[in-house]
C-alpha positions, -999 to +999 in steps of 0.1 A: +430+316+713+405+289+708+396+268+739+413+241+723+445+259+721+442+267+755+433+243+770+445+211+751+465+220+722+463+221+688+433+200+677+443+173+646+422+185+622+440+219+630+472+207+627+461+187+591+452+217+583+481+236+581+500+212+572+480+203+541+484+245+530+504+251+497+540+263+501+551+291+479+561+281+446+593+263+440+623+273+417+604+260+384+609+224+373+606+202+343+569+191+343+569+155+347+551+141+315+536+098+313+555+078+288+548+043+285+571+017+300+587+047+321+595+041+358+560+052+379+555+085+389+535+081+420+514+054+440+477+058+443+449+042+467+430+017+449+398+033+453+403+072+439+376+094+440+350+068+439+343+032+454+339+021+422+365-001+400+390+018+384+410+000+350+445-005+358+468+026+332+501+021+328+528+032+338+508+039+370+518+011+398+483+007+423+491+003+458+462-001+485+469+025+517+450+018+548+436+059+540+434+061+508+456+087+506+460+104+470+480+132+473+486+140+436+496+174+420+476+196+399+496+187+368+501+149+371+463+148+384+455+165+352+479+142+333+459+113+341+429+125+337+437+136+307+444+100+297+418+084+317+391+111+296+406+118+263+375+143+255+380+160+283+377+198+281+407+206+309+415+239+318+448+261+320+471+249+351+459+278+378+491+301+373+499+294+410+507+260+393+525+269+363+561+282+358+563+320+362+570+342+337+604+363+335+601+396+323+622+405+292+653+415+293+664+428+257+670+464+255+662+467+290+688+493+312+699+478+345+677+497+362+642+490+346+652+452+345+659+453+382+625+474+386+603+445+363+625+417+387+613+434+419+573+436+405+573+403+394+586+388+424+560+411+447+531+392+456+500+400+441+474+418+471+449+395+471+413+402+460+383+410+483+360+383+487+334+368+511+347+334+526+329+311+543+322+313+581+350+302+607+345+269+618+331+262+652+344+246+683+316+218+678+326+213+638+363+209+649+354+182+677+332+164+656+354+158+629+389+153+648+364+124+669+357+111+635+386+109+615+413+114+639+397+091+668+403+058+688+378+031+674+369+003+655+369+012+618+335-009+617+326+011+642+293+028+627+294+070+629+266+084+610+235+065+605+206+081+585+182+074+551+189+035+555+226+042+554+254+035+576+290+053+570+319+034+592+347+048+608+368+033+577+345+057+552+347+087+569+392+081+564+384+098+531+377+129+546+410+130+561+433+162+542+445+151+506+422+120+499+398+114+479+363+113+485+341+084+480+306+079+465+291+069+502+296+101+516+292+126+486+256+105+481+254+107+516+257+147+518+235+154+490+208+132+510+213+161+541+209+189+512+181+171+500+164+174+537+177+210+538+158+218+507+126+203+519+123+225+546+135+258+533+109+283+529+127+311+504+150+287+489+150+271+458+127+237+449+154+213+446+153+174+439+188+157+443+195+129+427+221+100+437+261+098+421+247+069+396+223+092+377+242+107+351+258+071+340+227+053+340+216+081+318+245+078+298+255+041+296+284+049+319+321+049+314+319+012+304+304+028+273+322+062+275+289+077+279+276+071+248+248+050+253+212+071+260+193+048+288+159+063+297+142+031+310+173+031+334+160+063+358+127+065+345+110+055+375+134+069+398+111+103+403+085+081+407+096+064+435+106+098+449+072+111+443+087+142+422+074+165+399+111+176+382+092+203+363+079+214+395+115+220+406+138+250+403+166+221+400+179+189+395+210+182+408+229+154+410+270+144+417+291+132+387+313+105+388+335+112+356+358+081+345+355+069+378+380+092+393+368+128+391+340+143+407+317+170+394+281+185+396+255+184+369+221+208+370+190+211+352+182+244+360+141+242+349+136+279+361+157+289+336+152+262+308+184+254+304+217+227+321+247+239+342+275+220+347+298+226+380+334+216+377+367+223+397+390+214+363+373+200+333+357+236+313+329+215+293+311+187+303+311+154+278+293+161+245+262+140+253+258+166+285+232+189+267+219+162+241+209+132+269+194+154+296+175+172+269+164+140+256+153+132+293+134+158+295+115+153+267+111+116+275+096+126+315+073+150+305+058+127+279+061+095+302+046+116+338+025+144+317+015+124+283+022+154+260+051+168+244+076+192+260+072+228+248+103+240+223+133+213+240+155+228+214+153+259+235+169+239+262+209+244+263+241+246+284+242+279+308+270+300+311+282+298+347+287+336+356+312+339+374+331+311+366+331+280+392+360+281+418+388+257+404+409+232+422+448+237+424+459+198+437+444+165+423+425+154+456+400+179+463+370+172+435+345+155+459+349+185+483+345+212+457+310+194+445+300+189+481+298+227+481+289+234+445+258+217+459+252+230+491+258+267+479+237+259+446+206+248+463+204+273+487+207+303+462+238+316+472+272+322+454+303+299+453+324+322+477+348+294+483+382+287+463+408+263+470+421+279+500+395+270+518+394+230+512+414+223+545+382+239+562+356+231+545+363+186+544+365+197+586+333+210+577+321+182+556+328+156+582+313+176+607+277+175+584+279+139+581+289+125+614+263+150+627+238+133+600+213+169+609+205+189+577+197+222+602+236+228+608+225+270+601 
């Protein structure tokens, strides 16, 4: 036992925890499917994924929450999106989330059909693979004083780069809500640090969450609107040299309710795109951040960019790890970030969300990039 369980209990986060864990599936059901003028399906926070504005969809019904609880399934998370991006790429429903299938029975004796029952039924061993480490005693109090603690929800709890997260911003970190752009901006600021000082690490500049749709003309403009003046003085204010880098990375803010992770990987001359449901990013992806590239090295280096046709989309081997719930984006890029810049692989799935937003808030009350 921990000291917390002997001494004091089970600590919150502990106990969100578990209680946030899938069940095993349920006897299948209909899938529930949006029809206009139908009777809502579920109530949402006001500010998903994202402090930014969200348009009102019908049939869905908005209802401000005090936490900004979202706890939507995989399917009606992807239903919405879905509607919300039409050109979204999605993929398959995880087959934990989709109806199992029956073995047939034609032509079957009684006996094989009750063999094929009995393997279907027998869950699958699960697959060896490297997790991330067990959260520490100091990890666990931080986060249960953050987002489980007695305060003021002005009360300020992480205060670093000129920014100041509340009590009431770190709620989001709280099990099935969504994150917002204050701390995923705020993380990638720590990783940024991290990167700095790293010695066999890759050279890494991290951009903000409003990179990509100034880029793009945003979803105002369904991303369709190529912007250069926008970020072109951005690395100059950062003093950066992006073909210096092995990266740029920035968050994603897709139809402002869906988070993702966007790279230019310059080592290899080419773009990767991290994301825990959507298989492609949107068709300007490739086209605009090749055009940016072409546009900085003339703007910064006053000469052409070598062969940019030559520059294309990577293919993520192994694929990324994929969500199985319609809250956890913003953790999922936290990660695809923090495990990206530092050269390692993605060894975390979905089972490991609970622990890793304990981790997360941990990080950012903390507001210290040295956390190794």
């Amino acid at each position: 036992l921990t000291p917390w369980e002997r001494g004091r209990g089970l600590p919150p986060a502990s106990l969100a925890q578990g209680l946030s864990r899938a069940l095993p599936p349920a006897p299948a059901a209909p899938r529930r499917v949006l029809r206009p003028g139908s009777e809502p399906l579920w109530q949402v926070s006001s500010r998903p994924c994202a402090s930014l504005a969200v348009p009102l969809l019908e049939p869905v019904r908005w209802e401000a929450e005090s936490l900004g609880s979202c706890a939507l399934g995989y399917l009606e998370y992807q239903t919405w999106l879905q509607r919300v991006v039409p050109a979204a790429d999605l993929r398959a429903p995880p087959e934990e989330v989709t109806e199992a299938s029956a073995p047939p029975a034609d032509g079957l004796s009684g006996l094989e059909l009750l063999r094929q029952l009995c393997q279907a039924a027998r869950p699958p061993s699960p697959p060896r693979r490297r997790a991330p480490a067990p959260l520490t005693e100091e990890e666990q109090e931080l986060a249960d004083s953050a987002i489980y603690g007695d305060g003021s929800p002005n009360e300020v709890l992480a205060s670093r780069f000129s920014v100041e997260l509340t009590r009431e911003k770190l709620q989001c970190l709280r099990p099935r809500t969504w994150l917002n752009d204050e701390v995923i901006n705020f993380y990638y600021k720590l990783l940024q640090e991290r990167s700095n000082q790293a010695k066999d690490a890759p050279k890494c500049w991290f951009t903000n969450s409003f990179f990509w749709n100034k880029l793009s003309g945003g979803p105002e403009k369904s991303n369709k609107d190529y912007n250069y003046k926008e970020v072109r003085r951005w690395t100059t204010k950062a003093k950066v040299d992006v073909f210096e880098m092995d990266h740029v990375i920035f968050p994603m803010n897709i139809g402002e309710m869906h988070w993702a992770m966007g790279a230019i990987d310059i080592k290899n001359q080419g773009f990767r795109y991290f994301d825990s449901m959507i298989k492609s990013p949107h068709p300007n992806f490739v086209p605009f951040l090749r055009r940016y590239l072409v546009d900085e090295h003339k703007t910064k280096k006053s000469k052409d960019l070598p062969d940019p046709d030559a520059w294309d989309l990577l293919v993520m081997d192994p694929p990324v790890p994929q969500q199985t719930n319609g809250y956890d984006c913003g953790v999922f890029t936290c990660f695809f970030g923090d495990r990206f810049s530092a050269g390692r692989a993605l060894d975390f799935q979905q089972e490991d969300m609970p622990e890793l937003r304990v981790r997360l808030a941990a990080r950012v009350v903390k507001a210290d990039e040295n956390w190794l």
